[in-house]
C-alpha positions as CSV (number, residue, x, y, z in Angstrom):
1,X,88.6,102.6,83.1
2,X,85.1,101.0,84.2
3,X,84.9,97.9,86.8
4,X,81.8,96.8,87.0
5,X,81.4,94.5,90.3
6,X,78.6,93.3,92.8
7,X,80.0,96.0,95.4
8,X,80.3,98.9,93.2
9,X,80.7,99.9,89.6
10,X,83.3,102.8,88.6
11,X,83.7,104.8,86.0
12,X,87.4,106.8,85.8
13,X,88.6,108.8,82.6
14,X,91.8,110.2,83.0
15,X,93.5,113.4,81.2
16,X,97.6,113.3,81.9
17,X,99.6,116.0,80.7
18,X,103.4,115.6,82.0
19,X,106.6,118.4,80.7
20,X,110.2,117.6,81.8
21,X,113.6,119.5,80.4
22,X,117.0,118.6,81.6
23,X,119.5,121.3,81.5
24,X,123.3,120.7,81.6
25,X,124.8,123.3,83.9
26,X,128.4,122.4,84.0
27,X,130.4,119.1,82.9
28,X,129.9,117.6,86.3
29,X,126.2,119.5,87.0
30,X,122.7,117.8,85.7
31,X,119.3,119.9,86.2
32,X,116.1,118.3,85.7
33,X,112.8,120.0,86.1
34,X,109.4,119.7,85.2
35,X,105.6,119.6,85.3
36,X,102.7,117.6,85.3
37,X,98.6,117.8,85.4
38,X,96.0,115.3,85.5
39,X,92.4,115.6,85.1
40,X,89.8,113.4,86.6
41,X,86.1,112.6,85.8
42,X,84.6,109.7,87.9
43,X,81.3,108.3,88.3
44,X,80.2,105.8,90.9
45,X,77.1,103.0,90.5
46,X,75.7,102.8,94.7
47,X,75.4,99.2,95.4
48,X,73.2,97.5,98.5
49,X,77.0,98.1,99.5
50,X,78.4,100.7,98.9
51,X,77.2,104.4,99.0
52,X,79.1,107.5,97.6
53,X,78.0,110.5,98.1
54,X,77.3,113.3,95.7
55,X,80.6,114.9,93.4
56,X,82.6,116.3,95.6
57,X,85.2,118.4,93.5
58,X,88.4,116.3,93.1
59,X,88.9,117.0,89.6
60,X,92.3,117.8,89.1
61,X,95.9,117.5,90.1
62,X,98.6,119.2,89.7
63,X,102.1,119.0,90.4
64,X,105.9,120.8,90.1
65,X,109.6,118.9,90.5
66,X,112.9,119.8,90.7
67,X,116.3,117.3,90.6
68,X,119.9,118.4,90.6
69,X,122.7,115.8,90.2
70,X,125.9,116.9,90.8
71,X,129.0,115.4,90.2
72,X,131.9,116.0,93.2
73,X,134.3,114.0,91.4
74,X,134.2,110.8,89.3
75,X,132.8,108.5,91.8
76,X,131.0,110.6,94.5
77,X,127.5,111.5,92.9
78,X,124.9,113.9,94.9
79,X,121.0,114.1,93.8
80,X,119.0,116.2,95.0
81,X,115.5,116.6,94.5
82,X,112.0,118.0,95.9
83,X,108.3,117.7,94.5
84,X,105.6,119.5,95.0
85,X,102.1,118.1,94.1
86,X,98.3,119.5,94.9
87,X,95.3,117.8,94.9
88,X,91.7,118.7,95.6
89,X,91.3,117.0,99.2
90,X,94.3,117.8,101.4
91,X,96.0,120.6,99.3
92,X,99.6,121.1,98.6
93,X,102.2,118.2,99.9
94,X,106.1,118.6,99.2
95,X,108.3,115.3,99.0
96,X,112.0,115.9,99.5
97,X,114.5,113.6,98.6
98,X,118.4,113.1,99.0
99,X,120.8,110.3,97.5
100,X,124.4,109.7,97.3
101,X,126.1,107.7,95.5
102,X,130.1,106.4,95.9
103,X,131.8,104.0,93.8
104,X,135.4,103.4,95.8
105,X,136.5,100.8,92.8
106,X,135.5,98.9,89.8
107,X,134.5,96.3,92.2
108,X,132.0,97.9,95.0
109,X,129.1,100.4,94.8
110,X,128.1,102.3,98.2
111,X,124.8,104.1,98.3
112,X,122.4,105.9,100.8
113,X,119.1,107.8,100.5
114,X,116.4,110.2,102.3
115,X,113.1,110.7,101.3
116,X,109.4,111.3,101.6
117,X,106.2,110.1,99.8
118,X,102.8,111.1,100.6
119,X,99.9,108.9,99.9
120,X,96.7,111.1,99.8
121,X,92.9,109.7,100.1
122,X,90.6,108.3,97.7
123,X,87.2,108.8,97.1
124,X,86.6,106.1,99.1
125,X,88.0,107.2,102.1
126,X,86.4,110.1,102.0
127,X,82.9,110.4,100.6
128,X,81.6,107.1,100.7
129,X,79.9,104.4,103.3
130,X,80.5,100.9,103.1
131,X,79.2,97.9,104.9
132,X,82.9,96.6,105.1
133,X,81.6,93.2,107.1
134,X,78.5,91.1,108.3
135,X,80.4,88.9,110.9
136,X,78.7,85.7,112.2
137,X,78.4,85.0,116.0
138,X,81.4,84.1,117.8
139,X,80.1,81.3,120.4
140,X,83.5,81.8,121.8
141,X,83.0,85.4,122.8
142,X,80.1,86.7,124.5
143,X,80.6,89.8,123.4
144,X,79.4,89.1,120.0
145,X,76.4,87.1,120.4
146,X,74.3,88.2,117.6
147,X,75.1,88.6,113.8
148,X,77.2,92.0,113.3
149,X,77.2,94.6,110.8
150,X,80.5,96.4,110.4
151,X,79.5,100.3,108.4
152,X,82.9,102.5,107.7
153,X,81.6,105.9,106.7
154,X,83.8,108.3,104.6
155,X,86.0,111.3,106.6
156,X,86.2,114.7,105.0
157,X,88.7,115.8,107.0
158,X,90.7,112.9,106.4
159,X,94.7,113.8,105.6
160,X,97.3,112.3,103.9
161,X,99.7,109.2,104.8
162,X,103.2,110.2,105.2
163,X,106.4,107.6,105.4
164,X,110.2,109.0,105.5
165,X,112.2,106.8,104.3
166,X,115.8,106.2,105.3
167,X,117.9,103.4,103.3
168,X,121.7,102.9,102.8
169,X,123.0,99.8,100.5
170,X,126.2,98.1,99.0
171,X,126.9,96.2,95.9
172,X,130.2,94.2,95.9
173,X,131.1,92.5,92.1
174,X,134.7,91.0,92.6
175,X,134.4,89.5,88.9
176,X,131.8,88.8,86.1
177,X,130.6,85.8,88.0
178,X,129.7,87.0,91.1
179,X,127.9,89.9,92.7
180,X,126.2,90.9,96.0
181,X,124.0,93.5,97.1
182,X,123.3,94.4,100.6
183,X,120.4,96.8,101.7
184,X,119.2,98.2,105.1
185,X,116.4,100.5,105.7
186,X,114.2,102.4,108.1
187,X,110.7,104.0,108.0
188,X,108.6,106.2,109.4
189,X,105.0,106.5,109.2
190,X,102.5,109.5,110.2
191,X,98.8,109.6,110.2
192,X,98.0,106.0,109.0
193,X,94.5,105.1,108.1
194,X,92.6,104.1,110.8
195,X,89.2,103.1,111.4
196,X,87.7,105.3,114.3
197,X,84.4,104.0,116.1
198,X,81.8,106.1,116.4
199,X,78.7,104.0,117.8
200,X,78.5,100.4,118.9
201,X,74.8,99.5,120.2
202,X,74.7,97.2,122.9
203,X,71.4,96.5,122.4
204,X,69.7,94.1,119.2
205,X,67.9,96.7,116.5
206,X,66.3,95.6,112.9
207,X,68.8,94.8,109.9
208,X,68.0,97.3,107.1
209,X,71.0,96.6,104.9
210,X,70.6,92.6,104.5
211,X,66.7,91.7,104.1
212,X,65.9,88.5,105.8
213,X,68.3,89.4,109.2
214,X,66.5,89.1,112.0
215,X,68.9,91.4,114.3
216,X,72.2,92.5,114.4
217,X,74.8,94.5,116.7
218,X,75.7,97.9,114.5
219,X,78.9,99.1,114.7
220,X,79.7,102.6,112.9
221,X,82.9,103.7,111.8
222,X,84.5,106.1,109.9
223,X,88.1,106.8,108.7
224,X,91.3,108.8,110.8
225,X,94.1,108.9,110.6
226,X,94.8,107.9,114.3
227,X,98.3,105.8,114.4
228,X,101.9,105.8,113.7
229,X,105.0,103.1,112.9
230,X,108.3,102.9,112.1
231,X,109.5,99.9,110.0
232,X,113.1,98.9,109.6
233,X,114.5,95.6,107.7
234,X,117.3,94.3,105.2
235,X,117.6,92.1,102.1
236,X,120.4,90.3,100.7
237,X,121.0,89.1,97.2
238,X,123.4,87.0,96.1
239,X,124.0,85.8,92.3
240,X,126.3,83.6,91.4
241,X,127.4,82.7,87.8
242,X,128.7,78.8,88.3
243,X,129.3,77.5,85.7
244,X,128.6,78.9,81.9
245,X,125.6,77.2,81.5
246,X,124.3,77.0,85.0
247,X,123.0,79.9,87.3
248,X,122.0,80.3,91.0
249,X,120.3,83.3,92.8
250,X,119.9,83.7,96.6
251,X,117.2,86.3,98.6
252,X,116.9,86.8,101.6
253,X,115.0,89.8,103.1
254,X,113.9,90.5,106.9
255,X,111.0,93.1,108.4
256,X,110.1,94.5,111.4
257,X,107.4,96.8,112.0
258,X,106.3,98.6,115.2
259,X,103.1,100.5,115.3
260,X,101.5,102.7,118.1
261,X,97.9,104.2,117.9
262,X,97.4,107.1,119.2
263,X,95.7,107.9,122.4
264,X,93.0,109.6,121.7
265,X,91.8,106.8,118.9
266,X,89.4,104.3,119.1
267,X,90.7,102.1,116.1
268,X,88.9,98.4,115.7
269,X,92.0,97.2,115.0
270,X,94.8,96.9,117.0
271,X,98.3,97.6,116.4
272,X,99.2,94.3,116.1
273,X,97.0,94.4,113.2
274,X,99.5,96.0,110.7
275,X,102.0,94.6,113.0
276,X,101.6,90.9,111.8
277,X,100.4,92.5,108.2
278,X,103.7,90.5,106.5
279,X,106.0,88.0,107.2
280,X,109.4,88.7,109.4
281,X,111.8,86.9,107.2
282,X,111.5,85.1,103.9
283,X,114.0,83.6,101.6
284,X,114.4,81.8,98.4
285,X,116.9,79.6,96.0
286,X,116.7,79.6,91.9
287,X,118.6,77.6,89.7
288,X,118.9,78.0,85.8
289,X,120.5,75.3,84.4
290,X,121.1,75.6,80.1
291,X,121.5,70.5,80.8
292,X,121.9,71.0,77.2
293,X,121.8,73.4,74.2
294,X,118.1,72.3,73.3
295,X,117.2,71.6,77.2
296,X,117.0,73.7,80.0
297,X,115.2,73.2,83.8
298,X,115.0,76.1,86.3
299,X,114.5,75.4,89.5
300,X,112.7,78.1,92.0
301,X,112.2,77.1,96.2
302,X,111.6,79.9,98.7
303,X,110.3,79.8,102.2
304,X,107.8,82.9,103.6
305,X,107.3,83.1,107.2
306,X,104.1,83.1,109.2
307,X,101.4,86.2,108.3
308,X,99.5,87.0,111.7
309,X,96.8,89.0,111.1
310,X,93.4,89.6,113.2
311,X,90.2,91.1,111.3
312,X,87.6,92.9,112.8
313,X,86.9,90.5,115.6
314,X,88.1,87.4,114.8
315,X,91.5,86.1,114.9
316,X,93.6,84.5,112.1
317,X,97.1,83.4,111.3
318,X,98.6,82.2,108.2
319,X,101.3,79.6,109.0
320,X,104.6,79.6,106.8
321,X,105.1,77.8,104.0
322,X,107.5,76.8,101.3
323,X,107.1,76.1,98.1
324,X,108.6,74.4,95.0
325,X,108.3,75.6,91.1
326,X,109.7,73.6,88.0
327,X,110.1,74.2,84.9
328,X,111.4,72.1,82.2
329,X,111.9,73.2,78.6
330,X,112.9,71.5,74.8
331,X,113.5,73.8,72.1
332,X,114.6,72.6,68.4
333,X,114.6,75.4,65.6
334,X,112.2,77.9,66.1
335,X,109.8,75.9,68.7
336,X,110.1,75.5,72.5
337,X,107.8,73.3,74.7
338,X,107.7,73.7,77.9
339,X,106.3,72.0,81.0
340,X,106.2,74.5,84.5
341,X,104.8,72.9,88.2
342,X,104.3,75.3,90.4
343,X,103.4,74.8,94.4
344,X,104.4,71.4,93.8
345,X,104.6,70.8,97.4
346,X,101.1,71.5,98.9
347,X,97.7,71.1,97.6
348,X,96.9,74.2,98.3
349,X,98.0,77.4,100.5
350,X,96.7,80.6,101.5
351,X,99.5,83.8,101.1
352,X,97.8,86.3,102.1
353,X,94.7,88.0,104.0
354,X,92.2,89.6,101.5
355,X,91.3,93.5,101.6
356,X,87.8,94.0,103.3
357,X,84.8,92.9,101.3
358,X,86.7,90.7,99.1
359,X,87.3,86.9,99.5
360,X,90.2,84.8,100.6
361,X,92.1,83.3,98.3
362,X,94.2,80.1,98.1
363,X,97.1,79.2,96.0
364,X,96.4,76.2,94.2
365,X,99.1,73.7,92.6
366,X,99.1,73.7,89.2
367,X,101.2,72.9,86.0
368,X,101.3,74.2,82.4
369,X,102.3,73.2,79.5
370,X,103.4,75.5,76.7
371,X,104.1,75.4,73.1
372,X,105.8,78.7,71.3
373,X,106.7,78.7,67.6
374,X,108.8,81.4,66.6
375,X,108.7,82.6,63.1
């Protein structure tokens, strides 16, 4: 894999060698096991940007899993399983999981799992330095009266992200028409990324990563992993055969997250931050209707709540939003043309807050027309 961009260029070739062998134990016992190794060699282009520092040994990764499904009776299953994975930067991590699954009849499916998954650092996050922003004054705050440099350096030390994950759902399918799924979950997270402070001058000094600056305020930071949050939500889908040639699906799905830095930290951002990092609710309507055996128009509308989110040191919300895709399409033989809208109701809308140095982007409306010739 190579990217080659104005804030870095990467170089990644990857070796994967995976082993799995499933053993049957008994009629009603399934063993699974297995094996896996992967073997990295990077190289990183320094940008005006970006910085990484000299190889640092991450080359491999290695990793060792277990599952066993066992069968109480005919519809009470148990899987267990458990991973364990090493890597070059925080050593060994084990991820556990548990799931049960009970069907009581033909017509309704009851399940529930445990779990854990570990997310362990890049590169980036740990032998690198960025200048992650260059923030204009803020005549509103007279904090920030000067241009200001924002420099995250890369944390050795830095340890893995952890979430354990707790989720229960039900399916209910009273005929071929109809079904419903129902799913509620909870999750906690340990040692989150953070970015720590480690210097903020008070004082005006020369610019020597943006030639031309006259002065700046520096702000240094590095990586932690300085916070915590639970997260705990549902979502609901409903689809519904109406008629033979006509379809409707219904989501619906609903978040909360609470997050809590710790007190020793000195985080830029606050919790409210990944707090407001997506919407609380968002929902959504799609109809495929077959008007005829050569014309078809499918319908999708779905509403997203409002995105909060604050930056570095300015503010910004995203307001909700609903939007509206068509599509309309004539097929005869072995040819279908097609016409799709999509955001038909707004000119254009931002979803989304970018990732650091990257841009904000805006969904545009748009159509497209298509022409597909089967043969």
């Amino acid at each position: 894999t190579e990217r080659d961009e104005k804030v870095a260029y990467q170089q990644v070739d990857t070796l994967d060698i995976d082993f799995s062998q499933n053993w049957t134990l008994s009629p009603r016992n399934e063993l699974l096991w297995g094996f896996g190794y992967r073997y990295i060699d990077d190289s990183f282009g320094n940008t005006f940007r970006t910085v990484f520092y000299e190889d640092p040994e991450y080359p491999s990764l290695y990793n060792l899993f277990v599952q066993d499904e066992y069968a109480v009776n005919d519809r009470l299953h148990l899987t267990a399983g458990i991973k364990w994975e090493h890597n070059e930067i925080t050593g060994m991590e084990t991820q556990p999981s548990l799931r049960l699954l009970w069907t009581p009849d033909e017509t309704q499916t009851w399940w529930s799992a445990v779990s854990r998954a570990v997310h362990t650092p890049s590169r980036l996050g740990t032998a690198s330095s960025i200048v992650a922003y260059l923030l204009p004054p803020d005549p509103a705050d007279p904090s920030y009266p000067l241009p200001q440099v924002l420099r995250l350096d890369g944390n050795p030390d830095l340890d893995s992200e952890t979430v354990d994950a707790f989720e229960i759902g039900y399916r209910l399918r009273p005929d071929e028409k109809l079904s419903l799924d129902l799913a509620l979950f909870h999750n906690r997270y340990d040692r989150l990324i953070t970015y720590e402070v480690l210097s903020q001058q008070s004082f005006p000094v020369p610019n020597p990563y943006f030639p031309g600056e006259l002065i700046y305020l520096p702000t240094e930071m590095t990586y932690g992993n300085k916070r915590s949050a639970t997260s705990q939500g549902l979502e609901l889908s409903v689809d519904w055969q109406a008629r033979e040639n006509w379809r409707l699906k219904f989501n619906y799905s609903w978040l909360d997250i609470d997050a809590k830095r710790d007190a020793d930290g000195t985080d830029i951002l606050g919790d409210h931050v990944l707090e407001g990092s997506a919407p609380e609710y968002q929902w959504s309507v799609r109809s495929q209707h077959n008007i005829r055996p050569d014309l078809s128009m499918d319908l999708w509308i779905y509403h997203v709540d409002e995105l909060p989110f604050a930056g570095y040191s300015r503010p910004r919300s995203f307001p909700a939003y609903t939007s509206f895709n068509l599509r309309l399409a004539w097929r005869r033989d072995n040819m279908e043309f097609s016409v799709a809208g999509f955001n038909l109701l707004h000119d254009r809308h931002a979803e989304f807050a970018s990732e650091n140095i990257l841009i904000l982007t805006e969904v545009e409306r748009s159509l497209l027309a298509t022409l597909r010739w089967d043969f």
